[in-house]
C-alpha positions as CSV (number, residue, x, y, z in Angstrom):
1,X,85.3,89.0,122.7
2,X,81.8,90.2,123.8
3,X,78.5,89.5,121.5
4,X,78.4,93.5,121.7
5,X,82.2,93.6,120.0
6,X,81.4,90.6,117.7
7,X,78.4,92.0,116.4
8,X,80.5,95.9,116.0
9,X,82.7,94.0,113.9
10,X,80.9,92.3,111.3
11,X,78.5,95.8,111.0
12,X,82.2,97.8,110.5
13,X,83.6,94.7,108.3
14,X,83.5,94.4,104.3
15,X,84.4,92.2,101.5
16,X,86.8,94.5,100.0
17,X,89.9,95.4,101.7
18,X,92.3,98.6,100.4
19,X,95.8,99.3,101.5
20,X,97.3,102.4,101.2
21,X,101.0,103.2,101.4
22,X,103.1,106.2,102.2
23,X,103.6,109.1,104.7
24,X,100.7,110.9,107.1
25,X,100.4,114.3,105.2
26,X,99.9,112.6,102.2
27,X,98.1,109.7,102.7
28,X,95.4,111.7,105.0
29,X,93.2,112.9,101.9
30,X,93.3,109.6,100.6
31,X,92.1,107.7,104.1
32,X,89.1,110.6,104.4
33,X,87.7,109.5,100.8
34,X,87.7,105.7,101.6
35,X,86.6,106.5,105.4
36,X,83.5,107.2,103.1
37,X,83.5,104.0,100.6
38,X,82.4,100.5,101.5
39,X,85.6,99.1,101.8
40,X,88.7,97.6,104.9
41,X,91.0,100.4,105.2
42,X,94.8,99.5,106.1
43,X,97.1,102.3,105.9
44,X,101.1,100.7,105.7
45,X,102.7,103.7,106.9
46,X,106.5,104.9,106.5
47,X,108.6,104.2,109.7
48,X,111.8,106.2,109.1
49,X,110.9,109.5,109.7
50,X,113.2,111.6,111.4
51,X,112.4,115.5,111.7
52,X,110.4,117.7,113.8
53,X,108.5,116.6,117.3
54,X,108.6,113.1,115.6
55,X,112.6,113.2,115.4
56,X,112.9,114.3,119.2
57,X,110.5,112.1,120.7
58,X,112.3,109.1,118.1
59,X,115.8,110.2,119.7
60,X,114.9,109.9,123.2
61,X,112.6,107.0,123.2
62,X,114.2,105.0,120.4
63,X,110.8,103.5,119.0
64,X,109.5,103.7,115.7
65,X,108.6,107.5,114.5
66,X,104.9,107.8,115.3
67,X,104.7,111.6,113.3
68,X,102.7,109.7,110.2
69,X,101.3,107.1,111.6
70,X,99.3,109.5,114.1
71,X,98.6,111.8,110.8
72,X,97.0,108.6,109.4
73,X,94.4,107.7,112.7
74,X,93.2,111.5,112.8
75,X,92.6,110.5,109.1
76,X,90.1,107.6,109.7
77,X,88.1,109.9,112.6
78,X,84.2,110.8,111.1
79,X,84.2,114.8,110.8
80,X,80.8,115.3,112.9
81,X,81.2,112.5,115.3
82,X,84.5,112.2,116.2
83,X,85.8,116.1,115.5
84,X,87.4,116.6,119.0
85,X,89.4,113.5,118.6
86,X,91.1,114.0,115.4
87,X,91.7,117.5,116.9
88,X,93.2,116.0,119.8
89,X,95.5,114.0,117.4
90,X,96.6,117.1,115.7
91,X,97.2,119.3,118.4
92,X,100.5,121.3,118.4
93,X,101.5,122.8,122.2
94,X,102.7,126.2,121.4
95,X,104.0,127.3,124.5
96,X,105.5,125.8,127.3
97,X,109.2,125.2,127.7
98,X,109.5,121.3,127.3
99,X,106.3,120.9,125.7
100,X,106.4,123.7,122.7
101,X,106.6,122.1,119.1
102,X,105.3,118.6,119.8
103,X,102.0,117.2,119.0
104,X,99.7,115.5,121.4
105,X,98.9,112.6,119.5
106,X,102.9,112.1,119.1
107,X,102.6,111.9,122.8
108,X,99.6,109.8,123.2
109,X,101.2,106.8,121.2
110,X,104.4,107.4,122.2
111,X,103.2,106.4,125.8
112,X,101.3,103.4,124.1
113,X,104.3,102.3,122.5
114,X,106.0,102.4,126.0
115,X,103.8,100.3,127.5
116,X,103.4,97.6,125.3
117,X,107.1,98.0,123.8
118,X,106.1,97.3,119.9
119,X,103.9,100.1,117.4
120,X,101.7,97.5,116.1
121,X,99.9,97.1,119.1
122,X,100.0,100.9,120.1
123,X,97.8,101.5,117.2
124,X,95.8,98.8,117.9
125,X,94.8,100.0,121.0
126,X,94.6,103.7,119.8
127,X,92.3,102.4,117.1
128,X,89.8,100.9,119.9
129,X,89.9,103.5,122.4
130,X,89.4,106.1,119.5
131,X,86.9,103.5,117.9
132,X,88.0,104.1,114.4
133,X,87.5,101.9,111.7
134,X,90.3,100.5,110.1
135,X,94.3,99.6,111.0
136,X,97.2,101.7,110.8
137,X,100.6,99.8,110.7
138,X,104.0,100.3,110.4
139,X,105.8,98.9,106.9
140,X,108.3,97.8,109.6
141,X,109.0,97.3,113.9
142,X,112.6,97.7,113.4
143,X,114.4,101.4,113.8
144,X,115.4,102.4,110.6
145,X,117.0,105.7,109.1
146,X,116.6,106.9,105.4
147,X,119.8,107.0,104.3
148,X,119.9,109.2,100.5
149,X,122.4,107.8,98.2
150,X,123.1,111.0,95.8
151,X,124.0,110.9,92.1
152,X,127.4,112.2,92.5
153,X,128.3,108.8,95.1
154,X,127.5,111.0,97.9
155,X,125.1,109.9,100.7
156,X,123.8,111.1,103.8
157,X,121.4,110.2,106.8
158,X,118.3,111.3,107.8
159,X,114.9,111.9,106.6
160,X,115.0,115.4,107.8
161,X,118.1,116.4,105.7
162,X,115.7,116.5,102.2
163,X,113.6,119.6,103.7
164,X,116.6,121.2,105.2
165,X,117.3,124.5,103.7
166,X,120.9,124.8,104.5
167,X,121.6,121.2,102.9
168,X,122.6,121.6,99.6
169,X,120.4,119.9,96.9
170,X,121.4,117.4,94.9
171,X,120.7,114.7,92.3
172,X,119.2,112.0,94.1
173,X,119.9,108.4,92.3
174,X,117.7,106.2,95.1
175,X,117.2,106.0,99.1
176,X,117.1,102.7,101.4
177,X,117.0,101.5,105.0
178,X,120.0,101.8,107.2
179,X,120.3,99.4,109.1
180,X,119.1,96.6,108.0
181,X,115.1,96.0,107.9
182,X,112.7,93.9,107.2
183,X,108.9,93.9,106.6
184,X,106.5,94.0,109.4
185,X,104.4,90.7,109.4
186,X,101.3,92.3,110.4
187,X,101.8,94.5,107.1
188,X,102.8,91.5,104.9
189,X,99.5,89.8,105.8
190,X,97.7,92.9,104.7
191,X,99.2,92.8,101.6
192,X,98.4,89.7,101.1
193,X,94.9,89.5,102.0
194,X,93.8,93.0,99.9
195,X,92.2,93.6,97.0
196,X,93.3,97.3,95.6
197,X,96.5,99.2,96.9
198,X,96.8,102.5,96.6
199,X,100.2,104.1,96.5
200,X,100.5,108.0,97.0
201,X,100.3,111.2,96.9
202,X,103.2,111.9,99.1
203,X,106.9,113.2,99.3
204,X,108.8,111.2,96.3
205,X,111.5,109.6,98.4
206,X,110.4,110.6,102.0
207,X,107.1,109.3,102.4
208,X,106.4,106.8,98.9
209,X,110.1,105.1,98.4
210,X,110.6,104.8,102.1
211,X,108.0,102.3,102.4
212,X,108.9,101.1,99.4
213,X,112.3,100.0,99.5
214,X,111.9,98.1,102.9
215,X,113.0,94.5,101.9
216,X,110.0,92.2,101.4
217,X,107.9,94.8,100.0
218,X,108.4,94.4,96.4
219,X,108.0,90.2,96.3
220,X,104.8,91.2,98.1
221,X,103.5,93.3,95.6
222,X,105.0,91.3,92.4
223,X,102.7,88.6,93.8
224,X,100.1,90.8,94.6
225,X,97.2,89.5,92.0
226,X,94.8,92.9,92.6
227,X,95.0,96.3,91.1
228,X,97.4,98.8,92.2
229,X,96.7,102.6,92.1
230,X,99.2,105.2,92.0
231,X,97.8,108.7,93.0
232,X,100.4,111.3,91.6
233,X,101.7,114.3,93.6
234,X,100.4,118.0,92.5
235,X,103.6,119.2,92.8
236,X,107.8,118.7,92.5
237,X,110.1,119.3,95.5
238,X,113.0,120.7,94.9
239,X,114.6,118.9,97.1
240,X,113.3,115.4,95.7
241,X,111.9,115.7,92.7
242,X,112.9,118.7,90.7
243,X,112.2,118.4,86.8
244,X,110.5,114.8,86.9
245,X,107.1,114.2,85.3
246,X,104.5,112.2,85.4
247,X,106.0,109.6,83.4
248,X,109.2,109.6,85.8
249,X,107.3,109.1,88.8
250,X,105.6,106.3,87.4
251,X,108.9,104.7,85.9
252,X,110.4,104.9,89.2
253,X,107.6,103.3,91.4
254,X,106.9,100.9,88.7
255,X,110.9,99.7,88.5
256,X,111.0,99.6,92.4
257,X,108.1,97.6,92.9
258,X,108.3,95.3,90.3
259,X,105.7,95.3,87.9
260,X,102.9,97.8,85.6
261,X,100.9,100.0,87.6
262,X,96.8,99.3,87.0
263,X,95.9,103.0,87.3
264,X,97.8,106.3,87.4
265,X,95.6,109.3,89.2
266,X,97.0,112.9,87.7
267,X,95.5,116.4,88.9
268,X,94.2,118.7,85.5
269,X,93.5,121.7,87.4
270,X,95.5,124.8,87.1
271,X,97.6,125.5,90.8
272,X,95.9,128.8,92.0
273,X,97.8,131.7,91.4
274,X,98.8,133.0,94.9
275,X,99.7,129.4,95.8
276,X,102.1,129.1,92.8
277,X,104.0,131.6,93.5
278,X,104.8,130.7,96.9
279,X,105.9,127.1,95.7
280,X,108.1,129.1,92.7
281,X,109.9,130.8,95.7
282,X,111.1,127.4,96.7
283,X,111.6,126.3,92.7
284,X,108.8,123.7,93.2
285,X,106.5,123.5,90.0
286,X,103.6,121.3,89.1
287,X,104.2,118.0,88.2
288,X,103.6,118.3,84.1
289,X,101.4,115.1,82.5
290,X,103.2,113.8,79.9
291,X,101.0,110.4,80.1
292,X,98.0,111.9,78.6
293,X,97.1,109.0,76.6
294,X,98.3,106.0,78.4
295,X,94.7,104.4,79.3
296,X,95.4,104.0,82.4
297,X,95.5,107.3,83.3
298,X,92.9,109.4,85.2
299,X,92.4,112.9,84.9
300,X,90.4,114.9,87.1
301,X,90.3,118.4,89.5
302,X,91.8,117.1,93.1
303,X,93.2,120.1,94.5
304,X,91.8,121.6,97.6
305,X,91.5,125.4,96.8
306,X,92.0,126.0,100.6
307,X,96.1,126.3,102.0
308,X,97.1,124.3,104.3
309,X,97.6,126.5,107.4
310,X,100.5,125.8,109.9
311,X,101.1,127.1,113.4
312,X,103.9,129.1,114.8
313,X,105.4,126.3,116.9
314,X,105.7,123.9,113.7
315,X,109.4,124.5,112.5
316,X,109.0,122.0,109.8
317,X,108.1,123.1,105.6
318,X,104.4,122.1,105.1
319,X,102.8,121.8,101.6
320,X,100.2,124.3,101.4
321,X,98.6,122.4,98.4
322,X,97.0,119.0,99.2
323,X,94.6,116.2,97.3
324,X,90.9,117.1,98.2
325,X,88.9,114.4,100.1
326,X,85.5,114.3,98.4
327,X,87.0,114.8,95.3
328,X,89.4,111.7,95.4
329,X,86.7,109.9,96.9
330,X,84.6,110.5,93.7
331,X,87.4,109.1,91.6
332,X,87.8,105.8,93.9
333,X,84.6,104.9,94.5
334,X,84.4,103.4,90.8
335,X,87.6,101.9,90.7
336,X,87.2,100.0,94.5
């Protein structure tokens, strides 16, 4: 390592270290509000993603889905300095016969992953030749499908099958990893070495309990002697969630990773009109707090008033409501 590098690092390193787990979509808001904090960001990302240009480029390559994970770097790029790069990140091709529907970054650290044959080390090098600060890791190097097991004793495959709208809905009693996993190292080490984690927002069973359930995971964070901080969706899925509360999420995260959450994150702003009724369409609904006076509980505005706006060549169901970056980091910066 050069003097130049050495000296980078210990301008770009802190004392206090913060993990966040879940999916890309999710997590982004999240990873643009401590880009802005004093603190390490690690993002432990969900590895069994299986729709969209993720799901092709997963069937034909056979590595780890890279759909969150490249949601998560354009996440840690500075807005002025580094604009073209998270754009380059995002960027949808919306034309062109073999090309239409997949996203460049996808690409970009597919071919990474090619070369060096494991994800952990893409990202690395993505991280330095982007030159953003912090990691972005894998919860785990080995190829794993979500597999839902329903209510009923039904269960089924695929990540992609709980945004499906031809796949009836059902009850869903838990998911796990088919076959079997275990956690990545690199992400165990994180753990292990951080001071606050922050699980959330993010699809229920997609994004949050996918992460969750790989083995290792929860004897990590039963051990885990810092605060854990659980930032609640804004709304239900009717495909995941349908009718749970505040109170259920929280059982369910709590009961899956082993121990009390330190603080529970809940949006108090009214869903704009316009927006709600587009999310009734689909029978989502806001998640109703029925924790209002557990003291851990923080209440604040976090919604972004602006949709989300998709493109023509994305076939997959977007949320058009998401966390708001500045206001989230507000809320963190005290607690981290």
């Amino acid at each position: 390592m050069t003097k130049h590098m050495q000296k980078r690092e210990r301008k770009s390193s802190f004392p206090h270290q913060t993990v966040t787990m879940g999916g890309g979509t999710g997590t982004y808001p999240v990873l643009k509000a401590l880009r802005q904090l004093p603190t390490q960001i690690t993002a432990l990302v969900v590895a069994s993603d299986s729709g969209g240009s993720t799901g092709r480029i997963r069937d034909e390559f056979g590595f780890v889905p890279v759909g969150d994970l490249r949601q998560s770097l354009a996440a840690l790029t500075h807005d002025q300095s580094q604009t073209w790069i998270s754009k380059l990140l995002l960027y949808r091709f919306e034309k062109g016969k073999g090309l239409k529907g997949h996203n460049l970054g996808n690409l970009i650290l597919t071919a990474l992953q090619d070369m060096t044959q494991t994800t952990t080390q893409a990202l690395e090098i993505a991280s330095a030749i982007f030159r953003l600060p912090g990691k972005v890791i894998p919860i785990t190097e080995d190829r794993v499908k979500l597999k839902i097991h329903y209510r009923d004793g039904t269960w089924a495959i695929g990540e992609h099958l709980l945004d499906e709208a031809q796949v009836p809905k059902k009850a869903i009693d838990r998911v796990s990893l088919v076959p079997k996993a275990k956690i990545n190292p690199v992400a165990k080490q994180t753990i292990d070495q951080a001071q606050t984690i922050i699980i959330g927002p993010g699809d229920y069973y997609a994004s949050l309990m996918a992460v969750l359930v790989t083995p290792g995971v929860k004897l990590a964070l039963k051990k885990f002697p810092g605060q854990i901080i659980y930032i609640v969706n804004l709304m239900t899925r009717q495909s995941q969630t349908h009718g749970m509360s505040v109170a259920d999420h929280v059982r369910g995260i709590e009961k899956i990773i082993g121990r009390p959450l330190t603080k529970i994150i809940v949006n108090q702003t009214p869903v704009p009109p316009a927006i709600l009724k587009q999310y009734q369409k689909a029978g989502d609904l806001p998640v109703v707090d029925d924790l209002k006076f557990d003291p851990r509980v923080i209440e604040a505005d976090l919604i972004n008033q602006t949709p989300y706006q998709t493109t023509s060549a994305d076939q997959l169901t977007r949320s058009l409501l998401r966390h708001d970056a500045d206001k989230l980091k507000q809320i963190l910066a005290p607690l981290i």
